[in-house]
N, C-alpha and C positions, 0 to 999 in steps of 0.2 A: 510520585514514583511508585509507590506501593497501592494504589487504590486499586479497588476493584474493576474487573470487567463490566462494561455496562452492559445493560439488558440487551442490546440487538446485537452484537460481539457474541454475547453467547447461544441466540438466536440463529444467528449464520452458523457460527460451529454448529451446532447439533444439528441444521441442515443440509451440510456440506457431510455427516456420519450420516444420516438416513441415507441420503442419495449412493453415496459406497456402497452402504450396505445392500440398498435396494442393485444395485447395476454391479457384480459383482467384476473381476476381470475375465473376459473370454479366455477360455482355456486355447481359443486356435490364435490367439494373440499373439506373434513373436517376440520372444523374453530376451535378445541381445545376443544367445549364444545358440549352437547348438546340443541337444540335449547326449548327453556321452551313451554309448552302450555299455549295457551291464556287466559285461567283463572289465571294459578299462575302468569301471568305479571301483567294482570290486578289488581288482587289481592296484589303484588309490591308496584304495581304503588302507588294505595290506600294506602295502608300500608304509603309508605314515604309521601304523602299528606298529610294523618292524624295523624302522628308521633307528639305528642304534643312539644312544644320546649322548658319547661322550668316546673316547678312542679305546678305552679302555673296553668297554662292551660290545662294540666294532671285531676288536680283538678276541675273545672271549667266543662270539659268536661266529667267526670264521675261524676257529680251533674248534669248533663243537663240528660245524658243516663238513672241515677236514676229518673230524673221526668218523663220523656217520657213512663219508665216502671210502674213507680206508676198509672200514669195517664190510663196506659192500662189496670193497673189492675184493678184500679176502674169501670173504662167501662163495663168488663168483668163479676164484681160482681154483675153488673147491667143489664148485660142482658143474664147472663148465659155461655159466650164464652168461650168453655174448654182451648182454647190456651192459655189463656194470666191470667188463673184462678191462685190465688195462689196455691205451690207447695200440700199443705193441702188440698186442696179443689177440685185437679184433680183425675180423673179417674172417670172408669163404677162404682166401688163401691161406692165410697162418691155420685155419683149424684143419684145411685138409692137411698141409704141411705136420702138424703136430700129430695127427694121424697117421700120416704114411710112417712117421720116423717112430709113434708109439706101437702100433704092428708088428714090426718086424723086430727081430735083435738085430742091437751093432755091438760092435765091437769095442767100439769107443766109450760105450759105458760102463764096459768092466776095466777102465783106464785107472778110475779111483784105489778101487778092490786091490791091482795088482801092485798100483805104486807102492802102497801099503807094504806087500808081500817083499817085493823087490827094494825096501826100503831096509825093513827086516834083514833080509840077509845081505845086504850090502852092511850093513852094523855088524855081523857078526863076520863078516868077511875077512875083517879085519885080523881074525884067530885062525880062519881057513882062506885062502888064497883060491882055491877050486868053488868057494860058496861066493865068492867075490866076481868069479869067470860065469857066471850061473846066471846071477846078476845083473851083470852087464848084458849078456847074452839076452836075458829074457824081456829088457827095458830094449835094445834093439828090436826085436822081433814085435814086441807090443806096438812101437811107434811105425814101425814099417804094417802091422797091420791095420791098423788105426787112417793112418794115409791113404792105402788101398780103399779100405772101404768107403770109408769119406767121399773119394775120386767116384766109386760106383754109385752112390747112394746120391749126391750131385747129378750126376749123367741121368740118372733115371727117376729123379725127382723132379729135375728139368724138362723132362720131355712128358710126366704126367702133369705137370701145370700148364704147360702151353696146350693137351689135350682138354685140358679142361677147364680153365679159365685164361680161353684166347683172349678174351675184351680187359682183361682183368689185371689193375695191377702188381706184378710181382717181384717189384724191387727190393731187393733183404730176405725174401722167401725162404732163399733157400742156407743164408750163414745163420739165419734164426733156426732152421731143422737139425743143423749139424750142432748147434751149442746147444739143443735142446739132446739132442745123442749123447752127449757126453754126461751129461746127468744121469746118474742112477734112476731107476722108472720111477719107483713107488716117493722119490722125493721131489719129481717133478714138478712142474708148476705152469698153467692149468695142469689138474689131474686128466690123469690120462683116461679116456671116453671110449676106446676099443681094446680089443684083448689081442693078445701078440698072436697073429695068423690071421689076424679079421679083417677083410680088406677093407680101406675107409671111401 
């Protein structure tokens, strides 16, 4: 069971290693598969590197992917970069749209400001009956201007989109201009990229 190889046993071996070594394999040999391109290896490679190992680190590393993105997005609202802009907030229409409505003044932005004002003296109203009439008075005429303009700023925001992005979709365009009016400028969101009078 245990004896040794006999002499021509190890004769053939080491004949059977010359002759390999002598006749190595053709490199235009086909090896069974075909050979991947360097991207999907690479691509592999990556892949098993970054294969998380456990759910915990899965976790861990789509909380990190999630900052990285926020963080971009942030960036982006700040300085206007279409790439990285929330899904809402991209394309030619919302920027011309964010444009027409950052240009000009509405009306509807100093909605905040006055609620404020009219807030105020409706509290003190309560000791003056004429500051209570003031009041009322002022929060009508605000909401009656506010409508107005809306209605115009609509009508002629409508008919600059269809001038210029006939192919282009514009559904939401324009209730995205009007909620974008009602914010205060300087706290907008993208920041605003023209200056009020500047046509966009």
């Amino acid at each position: 069971m245990f004896r040794s190889r006999s002499k021509d046993e190890k004769a053939s071996a080491q004949q059977v290693t010359a002759d390999l070594s002598k006749n190595p394999r053709d490199p235009e040999a086909p090896k069974g598969r075909p050979t991947p391109k360097r991207s999907e290896a690479q691509s592999q490679r990556r892949r098993a590197q970054s294969a998380p190992m456990d759910r915990k680190e899965a976790a861990k590393r789509q909380r990190e992917a999630r900052r990285v993105d926020l963080a971009r997005q942030r960036e982006a609202l700040n300085s206007g970069d279409e790439r990285y802009l929330p899904v809402r907030d991209k394309g030619p229409v919302r920027r011309f749209a964010r444009d027409y409505i950052d240009s000009r003044f509405a009306v509807a932005e100093f909605f905040l400001p006055m609620a404020v004002v009219i807030l105020v003296l409706s509290f003190f109203g309560n000791r003056n009956p004429r500051l209570q009439d003031i009041a009322l008075l002022l929060w009508a005429a605000l909401i009656v201007l506010i409508v107005i303009d809306s209605v115009v700023t609509w009508i002629r925001l409508r008919k600059q989109l269809s001038t210029r992005f006939p192919n282009e979709p514009k559904r939401g365009a324009i209730p995205y201009a009007l909620m974008r009016s009602l914010q205060i400028r300087r706290l907008r969101l993208p920041k605003p990229q023209v200056k009020r009078g500047e046509r966009p």
